[in-house]
C-alpha positions in Angstrom: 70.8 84.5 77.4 70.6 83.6 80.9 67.8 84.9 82.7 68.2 85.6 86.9 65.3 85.9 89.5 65.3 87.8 92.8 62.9 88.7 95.4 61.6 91.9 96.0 61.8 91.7 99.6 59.6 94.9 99.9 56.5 93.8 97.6 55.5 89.9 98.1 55.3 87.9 94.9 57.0 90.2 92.6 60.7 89.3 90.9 63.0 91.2 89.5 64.0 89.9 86.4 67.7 90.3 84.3 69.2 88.9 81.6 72.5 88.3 80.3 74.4 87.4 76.9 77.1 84.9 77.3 77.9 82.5 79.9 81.1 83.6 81.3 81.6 84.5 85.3 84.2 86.5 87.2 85.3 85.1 90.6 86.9 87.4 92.2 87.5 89.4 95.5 89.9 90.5 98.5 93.4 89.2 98.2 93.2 88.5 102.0 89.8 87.4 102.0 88.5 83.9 102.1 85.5 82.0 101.4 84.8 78.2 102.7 86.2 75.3 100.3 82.3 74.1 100.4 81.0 76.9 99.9 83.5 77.5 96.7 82.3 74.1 95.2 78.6 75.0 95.6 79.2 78.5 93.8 80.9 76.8 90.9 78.6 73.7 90.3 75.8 75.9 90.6 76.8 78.7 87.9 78.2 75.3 85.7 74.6 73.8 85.6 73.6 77.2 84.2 76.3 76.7 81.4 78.9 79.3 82.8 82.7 78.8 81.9 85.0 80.7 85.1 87.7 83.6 84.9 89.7 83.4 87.9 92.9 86.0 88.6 96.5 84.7 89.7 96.2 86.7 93.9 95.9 85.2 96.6 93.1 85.2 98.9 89.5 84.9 97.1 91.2 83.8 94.0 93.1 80.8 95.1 90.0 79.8 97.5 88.5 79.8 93.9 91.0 78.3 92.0 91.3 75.4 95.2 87.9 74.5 94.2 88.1 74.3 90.4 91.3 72.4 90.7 89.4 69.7 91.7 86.4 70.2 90.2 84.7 68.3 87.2 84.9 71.9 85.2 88.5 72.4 85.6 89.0 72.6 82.3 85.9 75.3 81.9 88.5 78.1 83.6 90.7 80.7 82.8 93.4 82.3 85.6 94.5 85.1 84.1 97.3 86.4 85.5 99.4 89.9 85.5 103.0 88.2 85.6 104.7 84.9 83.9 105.9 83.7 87.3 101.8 83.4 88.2 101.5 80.7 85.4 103.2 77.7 87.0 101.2 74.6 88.2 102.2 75.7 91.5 100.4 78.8 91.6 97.7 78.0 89.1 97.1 74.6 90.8 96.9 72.8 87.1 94.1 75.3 85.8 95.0 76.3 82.3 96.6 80.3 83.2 98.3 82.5 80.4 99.8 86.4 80.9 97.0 88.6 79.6 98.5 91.8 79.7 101.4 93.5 77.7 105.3 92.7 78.7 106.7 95.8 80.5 104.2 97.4 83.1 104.8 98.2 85.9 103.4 95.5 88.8 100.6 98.1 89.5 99.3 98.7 86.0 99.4 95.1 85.4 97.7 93.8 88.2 95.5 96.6 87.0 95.2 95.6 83.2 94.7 91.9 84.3 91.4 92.6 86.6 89.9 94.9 83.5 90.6 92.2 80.6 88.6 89.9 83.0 86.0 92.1 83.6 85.3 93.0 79.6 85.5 89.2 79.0 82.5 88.1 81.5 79.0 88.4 81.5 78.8 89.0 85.0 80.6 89.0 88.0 80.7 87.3 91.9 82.6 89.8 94.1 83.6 88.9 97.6 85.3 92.3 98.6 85.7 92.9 102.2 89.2 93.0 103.5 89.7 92.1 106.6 92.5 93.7 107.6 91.1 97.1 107.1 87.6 95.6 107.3 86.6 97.8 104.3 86.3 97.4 100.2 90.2 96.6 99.0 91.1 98.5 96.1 91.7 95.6 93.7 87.6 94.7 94.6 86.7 98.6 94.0 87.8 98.4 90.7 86.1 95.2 89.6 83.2 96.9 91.0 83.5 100.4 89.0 84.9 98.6 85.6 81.9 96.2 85.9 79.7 99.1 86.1 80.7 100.9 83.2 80.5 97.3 80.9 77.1 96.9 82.3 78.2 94.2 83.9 76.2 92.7 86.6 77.9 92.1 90.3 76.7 89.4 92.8 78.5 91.4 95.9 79.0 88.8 98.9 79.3 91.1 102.0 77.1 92.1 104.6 76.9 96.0 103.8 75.5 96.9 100.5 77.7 99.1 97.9 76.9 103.1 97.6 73.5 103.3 96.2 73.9 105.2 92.7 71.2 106.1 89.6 72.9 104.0 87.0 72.7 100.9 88.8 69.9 98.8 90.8 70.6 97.6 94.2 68.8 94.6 95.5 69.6 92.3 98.6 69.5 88.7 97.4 71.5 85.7 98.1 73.0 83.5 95.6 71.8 80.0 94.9 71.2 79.8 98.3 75.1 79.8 99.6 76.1 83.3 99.7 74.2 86.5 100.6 74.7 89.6 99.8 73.9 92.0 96.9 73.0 92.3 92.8 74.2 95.7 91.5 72.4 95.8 88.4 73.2 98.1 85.4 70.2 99.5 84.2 69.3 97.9 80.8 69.8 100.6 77.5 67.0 98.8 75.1 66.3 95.4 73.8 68.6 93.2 72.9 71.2 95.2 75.4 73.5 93.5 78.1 71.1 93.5 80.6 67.0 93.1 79.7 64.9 93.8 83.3 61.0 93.3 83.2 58.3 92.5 86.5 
């Protein structure tokens, strides 16, 4: 289990406190986002350190600024792109990172791209979600469903954006930054007992 900290902004010296069973992390976000190469490499050795192993998707945008920065990482081999079509697997698009087809052959594009984002989403313990698309300068709808199929694993989501997602009773919503780099958001499933996914206390 890996235990996380934040802030209660609104009552000095308290935490929130959450818990989660395994050590696997989803980076993932708008396909014509970005986030700083730097910035990338911070996020990565930070959730290493903790022990985290990376899922990664095959798009463009917040993926490859991901996959950019575990190429040449010292964790490269701690990562998985998963991707919705064999022509994502080449070194070309996966930059070297060991990438395999994780969805069934015959889909159409849309229900693969679709199928990919949930098998990442049910194999991580939690997930960092950069969302905003600039082009519309709204959610994208690849990020909305990595938000909702998080939700319903109980899986927790770091969201990177300035404006926080719709508040909602079976989640807690708690402004935070992340290791210090990125600020934004934990959307926390509320817990279901002892020894559940997610374990909160004061």
């Amino acid at each position: 289990m890996v235990t996380f900290q934040v802030p209660l902004k609104q009552e000095a010296n308290k935490h929130f406190r959450f818990s989660v069973a395994g050590r696997s992390v989803l980076l993932a976000g708008s396909r014509h986002g970005s986030v700083p190469h730097d910035t990338c490499c911070q996020i990565i050795q930070q959730f290493h350190h903790l022990g985290f192993r990376f899922f990664v998707g095959c798009a463009a945008g917040i993926d490859r600024c991901f996959r950019e920065a575990l190429a040449v990482s010292p964790y490269h081999k701690d990562c998985v792109v998963a991707c919705a079509f064999s022509s994502r697997v080449r070194p070309a698009r996966s930059l070297g990172l060991y990438a395999s087809v994780v969805v069934p052959p015959g889909l159409t594009p849309a229900a693969a791209l679709r199928r990919r984002t949930l098998w990442m989403v049910r194999r991580s313990s939690l997930v960092l979600l950069v969302p905003v698309d600039p082009t519309i300068d709204g959610w994208g709808p690849g990020s909305r469903l990595v938000f909702r199929a998080a939700m319903y694993h109980l899986k927790p989501v770091f969201v990177a954006a300035l404006d926080p997602p719709p508040e909602s009773v079976h989640y807690r919503l708690l402004p935070a930054d992340l290791f210090g780099v990125l600020r934004g958001y934990w959307a926390v499933p509320h817990p279901f007992g002892d020894g559940g996914p997610c374990d909160d206390a004061y």
